[in-house]
Each structure stands twice: as C-alpha cells, then as structure tokens.
C-alpha positions in Angstrom: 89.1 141.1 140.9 89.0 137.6 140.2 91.9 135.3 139.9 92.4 132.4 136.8 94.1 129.5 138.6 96.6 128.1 135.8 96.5 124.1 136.6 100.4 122.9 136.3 101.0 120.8 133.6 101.2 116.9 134.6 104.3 115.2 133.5 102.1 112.7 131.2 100.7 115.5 129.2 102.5 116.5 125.8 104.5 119.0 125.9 104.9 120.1 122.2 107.5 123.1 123.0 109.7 120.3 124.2 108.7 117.5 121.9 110.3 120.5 119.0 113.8 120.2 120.4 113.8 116.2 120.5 116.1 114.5 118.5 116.7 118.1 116.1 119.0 116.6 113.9 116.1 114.2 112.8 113.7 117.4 111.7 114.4 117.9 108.5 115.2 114.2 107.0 112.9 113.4 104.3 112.0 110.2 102.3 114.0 111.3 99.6 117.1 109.9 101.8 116.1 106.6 100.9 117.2 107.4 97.7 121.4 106.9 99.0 119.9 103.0 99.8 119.0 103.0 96.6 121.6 104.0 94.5 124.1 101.6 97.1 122.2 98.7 96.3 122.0 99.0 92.8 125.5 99.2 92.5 126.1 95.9 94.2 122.7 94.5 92.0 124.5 95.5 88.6 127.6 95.1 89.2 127.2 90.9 90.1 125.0 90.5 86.5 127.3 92.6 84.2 128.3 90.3 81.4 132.2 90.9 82.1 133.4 90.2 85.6 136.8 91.0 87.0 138.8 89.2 89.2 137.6 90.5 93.1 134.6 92.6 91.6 131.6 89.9 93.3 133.6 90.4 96.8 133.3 94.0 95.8 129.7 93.3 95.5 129.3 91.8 98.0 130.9 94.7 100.2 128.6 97.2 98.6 125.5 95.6 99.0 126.1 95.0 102.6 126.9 98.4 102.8 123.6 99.3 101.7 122.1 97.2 103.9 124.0 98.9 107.0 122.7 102.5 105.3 119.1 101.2 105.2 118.7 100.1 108.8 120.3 103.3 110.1 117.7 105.3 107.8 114.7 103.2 108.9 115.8 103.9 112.2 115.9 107.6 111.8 113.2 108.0 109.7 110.9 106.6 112.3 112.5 109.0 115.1 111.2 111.6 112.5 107.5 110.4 112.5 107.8 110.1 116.8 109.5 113.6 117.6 108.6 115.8 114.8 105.0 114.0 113.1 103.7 118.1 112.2 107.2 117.8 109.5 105.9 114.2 108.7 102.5 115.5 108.1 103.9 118.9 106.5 106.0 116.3 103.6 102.8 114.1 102.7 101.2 117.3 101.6 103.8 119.1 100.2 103.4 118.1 96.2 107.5 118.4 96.3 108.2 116.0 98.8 105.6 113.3 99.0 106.4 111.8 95.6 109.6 110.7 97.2 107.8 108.3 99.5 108.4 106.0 96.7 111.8 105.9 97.9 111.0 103.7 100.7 109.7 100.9 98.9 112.5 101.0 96.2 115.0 100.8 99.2 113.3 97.8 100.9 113.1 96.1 97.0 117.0 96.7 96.2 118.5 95.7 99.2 116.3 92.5 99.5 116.7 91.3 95.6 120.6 92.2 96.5 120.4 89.2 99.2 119.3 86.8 96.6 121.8 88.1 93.5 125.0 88.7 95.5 124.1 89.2 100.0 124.0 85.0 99.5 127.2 84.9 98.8 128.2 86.4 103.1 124.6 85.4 104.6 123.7 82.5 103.0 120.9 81.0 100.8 118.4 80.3 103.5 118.6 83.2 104.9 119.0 85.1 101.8 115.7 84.1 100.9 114.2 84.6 104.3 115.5 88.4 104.2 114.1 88.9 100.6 110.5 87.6 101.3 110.5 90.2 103.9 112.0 93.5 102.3 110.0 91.8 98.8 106.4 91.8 100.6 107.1 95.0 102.7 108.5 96.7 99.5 105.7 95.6 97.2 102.8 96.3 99.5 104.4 100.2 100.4 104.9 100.9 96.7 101.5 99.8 95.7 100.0 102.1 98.5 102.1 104.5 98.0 101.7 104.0 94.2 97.4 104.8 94.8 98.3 107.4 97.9 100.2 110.3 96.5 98.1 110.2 93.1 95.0 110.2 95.2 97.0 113.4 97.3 97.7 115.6 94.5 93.9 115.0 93.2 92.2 116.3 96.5 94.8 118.2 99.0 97.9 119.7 96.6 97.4 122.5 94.5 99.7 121.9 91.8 100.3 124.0 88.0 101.3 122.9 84.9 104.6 124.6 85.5 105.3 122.2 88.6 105.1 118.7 86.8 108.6 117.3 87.7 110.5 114.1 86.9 109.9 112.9 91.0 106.3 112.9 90.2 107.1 109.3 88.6 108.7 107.9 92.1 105.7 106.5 93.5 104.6 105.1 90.0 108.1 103.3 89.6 107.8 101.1 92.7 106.2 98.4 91.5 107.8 98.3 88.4 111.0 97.3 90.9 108.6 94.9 92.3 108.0 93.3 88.8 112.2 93.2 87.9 112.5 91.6 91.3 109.9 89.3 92.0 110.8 86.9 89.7 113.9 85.9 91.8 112.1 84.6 94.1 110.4 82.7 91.7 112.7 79.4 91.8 112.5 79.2 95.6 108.3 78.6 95.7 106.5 75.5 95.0 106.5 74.5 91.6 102.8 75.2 89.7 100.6 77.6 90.8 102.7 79.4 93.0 105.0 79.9 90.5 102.8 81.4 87.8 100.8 83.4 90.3 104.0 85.0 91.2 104.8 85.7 87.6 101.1 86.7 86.5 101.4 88.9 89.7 104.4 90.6 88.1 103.4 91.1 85.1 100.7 93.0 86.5 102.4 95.5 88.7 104.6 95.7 85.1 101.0 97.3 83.7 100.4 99.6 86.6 103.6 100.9 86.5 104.0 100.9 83.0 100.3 102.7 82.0 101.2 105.0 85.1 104.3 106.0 83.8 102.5 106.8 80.0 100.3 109.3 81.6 102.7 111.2 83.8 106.0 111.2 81.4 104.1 113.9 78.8 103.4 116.2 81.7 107.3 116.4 82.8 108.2 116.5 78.7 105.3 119.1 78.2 106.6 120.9 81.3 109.8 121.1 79.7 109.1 122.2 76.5 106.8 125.0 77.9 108.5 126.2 81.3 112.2 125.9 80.0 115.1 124.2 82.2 114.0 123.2 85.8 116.1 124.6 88.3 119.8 124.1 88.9 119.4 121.8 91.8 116.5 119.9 90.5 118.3 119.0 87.2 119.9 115.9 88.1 115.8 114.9 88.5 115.6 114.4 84.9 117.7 110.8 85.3 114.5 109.8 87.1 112.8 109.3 84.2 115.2 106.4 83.1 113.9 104.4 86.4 111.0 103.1 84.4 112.6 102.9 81.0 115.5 100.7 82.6 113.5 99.1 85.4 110.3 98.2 82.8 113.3 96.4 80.4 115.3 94.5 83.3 111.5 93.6 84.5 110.9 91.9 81.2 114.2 90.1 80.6 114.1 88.5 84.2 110.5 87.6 83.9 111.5 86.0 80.4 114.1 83.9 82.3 111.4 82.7 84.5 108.6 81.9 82.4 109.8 78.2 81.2 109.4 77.1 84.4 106.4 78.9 85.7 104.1 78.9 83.0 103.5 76.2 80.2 103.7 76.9 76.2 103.1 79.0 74.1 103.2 81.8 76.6 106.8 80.8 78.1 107.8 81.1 74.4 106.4 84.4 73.6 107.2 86.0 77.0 110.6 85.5 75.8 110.2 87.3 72.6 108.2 89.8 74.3 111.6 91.0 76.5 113.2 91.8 73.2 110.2 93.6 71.4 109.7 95.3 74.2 113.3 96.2 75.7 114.8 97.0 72.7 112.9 100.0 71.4 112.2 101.4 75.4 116.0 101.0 75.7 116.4 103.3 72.8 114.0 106.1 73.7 116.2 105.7 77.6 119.7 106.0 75.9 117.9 108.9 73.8 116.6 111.0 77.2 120.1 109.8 79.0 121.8 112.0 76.2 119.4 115.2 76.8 119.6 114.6 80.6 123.6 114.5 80.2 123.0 117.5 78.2 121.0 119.3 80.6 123.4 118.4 84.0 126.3 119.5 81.9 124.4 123.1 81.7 123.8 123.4 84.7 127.3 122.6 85.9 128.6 125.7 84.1 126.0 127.7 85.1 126.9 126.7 89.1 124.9 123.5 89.8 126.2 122.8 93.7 125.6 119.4 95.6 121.7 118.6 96.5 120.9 115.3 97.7 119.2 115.4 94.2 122.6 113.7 92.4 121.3 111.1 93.9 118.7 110.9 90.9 121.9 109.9 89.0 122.2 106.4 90.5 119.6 104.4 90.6 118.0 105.2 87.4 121.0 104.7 85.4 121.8 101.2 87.4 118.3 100.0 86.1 119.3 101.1 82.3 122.9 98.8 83.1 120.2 95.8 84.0 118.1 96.2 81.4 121.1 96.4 78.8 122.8 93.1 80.6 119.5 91.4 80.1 119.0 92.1 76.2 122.7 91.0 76.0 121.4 87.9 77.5 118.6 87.3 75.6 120.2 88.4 72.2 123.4 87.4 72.6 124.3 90.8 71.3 128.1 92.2 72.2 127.0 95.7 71.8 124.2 95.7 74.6 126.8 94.1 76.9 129.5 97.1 76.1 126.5 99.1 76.4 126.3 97.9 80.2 129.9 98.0 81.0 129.6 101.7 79.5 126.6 102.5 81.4 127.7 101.0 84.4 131.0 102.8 84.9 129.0 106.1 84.3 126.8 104.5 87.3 129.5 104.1 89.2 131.4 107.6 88.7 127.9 109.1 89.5 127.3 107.2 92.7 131.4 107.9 94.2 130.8 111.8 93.6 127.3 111.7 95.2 128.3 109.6 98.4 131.6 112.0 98.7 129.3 115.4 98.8 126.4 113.6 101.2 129.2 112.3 103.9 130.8 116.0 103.6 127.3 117.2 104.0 126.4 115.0 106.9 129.9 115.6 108.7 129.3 119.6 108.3 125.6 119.6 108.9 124.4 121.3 106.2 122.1 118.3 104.5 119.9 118.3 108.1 119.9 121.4 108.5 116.7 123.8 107.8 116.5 124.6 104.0 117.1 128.5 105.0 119.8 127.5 106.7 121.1 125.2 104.6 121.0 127.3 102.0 123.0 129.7 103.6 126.1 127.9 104.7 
C-alpha cells in the first residue's frame, strides 16, 4: 500500500486557522465605526460657529474636538488590524450592499476632524500646525470619498444583488463625502496663495458640490419610494433616516462657507452672486431638511414604543443633524435673520442630547462586548 508523505508546514507559510483567532476582538468592526468620529467632531465643529456662545463653551470645543481626534487614531488603528488579521471579513463588507455604503464613513471622519483643527483644534495645537494637520486629513479625506464616492456605485452595478425593497438611507454615505469636502475646503482657502490657487480651490468645490448634489437627486427617490412602498424600515435601522439630512445640511453649510470665500477668490460678478446663491439655495433645501427631520423624529419616536434598542445606528442621529446646525448658523450669517440662529441653538441642543445618549450605549457596549461581538451573538446577549 502506498504511503502520502504530508510535508510539515514551514513557519513562513500562512496559516489561515491561526490567522482567524488573531486579534478576535477586531473581526467584526466595520466602517460604519467611523461614524462615532463623526458625530464627535461635528459637535466641536458646530458648537465653535453657533451664533450664541457661552462663557467656557470654545474650551468645551476644544475638548471635544480633541477628543475626536484621540477616537479617530485609535479607529484607524484598529481598522487596519481588521484588513491584516481578518481581510476574508474586509472583503465579505465591500460586497455586502449593507455594509459597503458605510465606507463613506472614513472619509467624513478624516474631513471633520481636520476642518475641526482649523475652526477650533487651533486654538490647543496652533495655526501652523493646524493647517498642516488639515491639508492632510483634507487631501486624504477628499481623495477616499471621491473613490469611494465612484467605488460602491460601480459595486452595487456589477457584484450586489440588490431589490427595490432594500434602497436604504446609507445608500447616500458614499455620495455625501464630497459634499463635506465642498463645506470644508474653503477653510483652507485663506491660507493658499492668493489668485489662482484660491479660485481653483473654490471652483474645485463647487464641483464636488455638483457630484454630490446630482448624486444625492438620483438616490433620495429610491429611499422615499422605498418608503412609501415597503412601509417602516426596521427598528434598528430607523435612526438611518437622519442620514438623509447629511446632504440637505452639509449642501447648505457648503454654500454659505463658499459664499464667505468667494470675495477673495474670485473677481465680480460671480463673488456677488455666489453670495446670493447661498441664500437661494439654502433656504428652500433647509426647509425640505427641517420638513424630513420632523418625519424622521416621527418615525424614531415609533420605533421607541414599539422597542427600538441601542444599534451603533443612533449614531445616524449626529452628524447629519450637526450639518443642519451649520447650515442654519450660516443663513443666520448671511441673512442676518434671528430665527435661523434660534433655529441652530435649537437644532444644536437636539445634536447634542442625540450624541450624549449614543456615546453612553456604545461605551456600555464596548465595556460588555456586545458591539464586537458576532451579530448572532450579539444579538443574543
């Protein structure tokens, strides 16, 4: 009878049984964490450029945004001790049509916390290198979320097999990047050479304002069709329907800062109307937001009674609502209007009750294990 010989495995050769136990806490941690950077940093972002300011709430600012900055590191880190010991769950998230959307996250994360050094981080860091940190977390941000932005679109076309029924709100993540990259370019803006650099930097704005914007209009009927159709979305996925104020909000505060900028980046009359574009524009898409903010608020409050528990989904109430506050302190800018400044005070405490309840449940989450744990088993604790 012949005998196999079974060579012994070298101790260079992968070894994928043991390459599944590495680092197991890291397993299930998807992009949608960056979504806790996120909704940190906008807190810090708003907070600074509300129209009313308390005594101690920039040093409260301040704290937050480096706190954000601290949560984005440690989530960078992990993350990429996801793609080294467990690339198959990597791999498994870009094709799963629920998860990849959220890879949008990543560049939102790396736009906040960088536009945060220039509005408030100057304030502990300093100018120079306030500038140097946003120049990197701006050109890393922008160049992610316009990949990202062409990726997932061109992933959903050819590899996931999606239904009507499926069209949710986190489809919009990856169109919503570069909308942030339009609200928060133009803060960089003062800090190039004057001329060309200048309006290139504002043209170049404007224009990921267009992709995001025309984007957004083709993918917003499919999650209000959805609706309409396939009834409520599910418990946990409800706090999802804020998402859809992250353009709405974002588009307005990109308009209102670029408005700010134009006079010295670009010569008459397009300074001028630029300027009266950011009202045109911002007033009626800040309408339509505070209309879907009133049937999302609808909608969670539903789902509460009917048993809504913590998902790493409340964190869809943060962000989205912090861009609404922007956009709001920028039309009272621009108009002079009292009402749009109460309107961001309002908007910003809701901002700010949202983000306290969803930070509680994800350290209580994190201490017990439940949020890295294995859906099934998640689900079942």
């Amino acid at each position: 009878m012949a005998t196999t010989l079974v060579r012994p495995r070298t101790l260079t050769e992968p070894q994928p049984e043991l390459r599944a136990h590495k680092a197991p806490a890291l397993r299930h941690l998807g992009p949608n964490w960056y979504a806790s950077v996120m909704g940190t940093a906008i807190i810090a972002n708003a907070g600074a450029t509300l129209p009313y300011q308390l005594p101690g709430q920039r040093v409260a600012c301040q704290l937050v945004w480096a706190l954000s900055a601290v949560v984005l590191a440690v989530l960078l880190t992990a993350r990429a001790g996801h793609w080294l010991h467990h690339r198959d769950q990597a791999r498994a998230h870009l094709l799963d049509p629920a998860v990849a959307p959220f890879y949008g996250c990543l560049s939102m994360a790396l736009l906040a916390v960088g536009g945060g050094a220039l509005i408030v981080g100057k304030d502990l860091i300093g100018i120079d290198a306030a500038v140097a940190v946003d120049t990197v977390l701006f050109t890393a941000g922008t160049a992610i979320g316009l990949v990202i932005a062409v990726a997932v679109p061109y992933l959903m076309v050819v590899r996931h097999k999606v239904e009507p029924r499926q069209a949710a709100p986190a489809w919009l993540l990856p169109l919503v990047s570069p909308m942030v990259s339009a609200a928060l370019g133009p803060l960089l803006i003062p800090h190039l050479p004057a001329g060309q650099p200048r309006e290139a930097m504002l043209l170049a704005c404007y224009a990921m304002f267009g992709i995001s914007l025309f984007a957004t209009l083709l993918m917003l009927p499919l999650v209000f069709g959805r609706l309409i159709v396939g009834g409520p979305l599910p418990l946990a996925m409800t706090p999802t329907l804020f998402l859809v104020l992250g353009p709405l909000g974002q588009s307005t505060t990109a308009v209102n800062q670029l408005a700010d900028m134009a006079p010295q980046s670009i010569g008459a009359p397009y300074a001028g109307a630029l300027g009266a574009f950011a009202v045109v524009y911002g007033v009626p898409v800040m309408g339509f937001a505070l209309l879907w903010l009133a049937l999302s608020a609808a909608m969670l409050v539903r789902a509460a009674r009917d048993g809504m528990g913590f998902a790493m989904t409340w964190w869809a109430l943060t962000f989205p609502v912090g861009t609404c506050v922007t956009g709001a302190a920028g039309l009272a800018r621009h108009t002079g209007l009292t009402a749009f400044a109460w309107l961001a005070t309002a908007l910003f405490l809701a901002l700010l009750t949202a983000w306290l309840l969803a930070a509680a449940h994800t350290l209580r989450g994190l201490f017990s294990g439940r949020l890295l744990a294995a859906p099934l088993q998640a689900a079942s604790r």
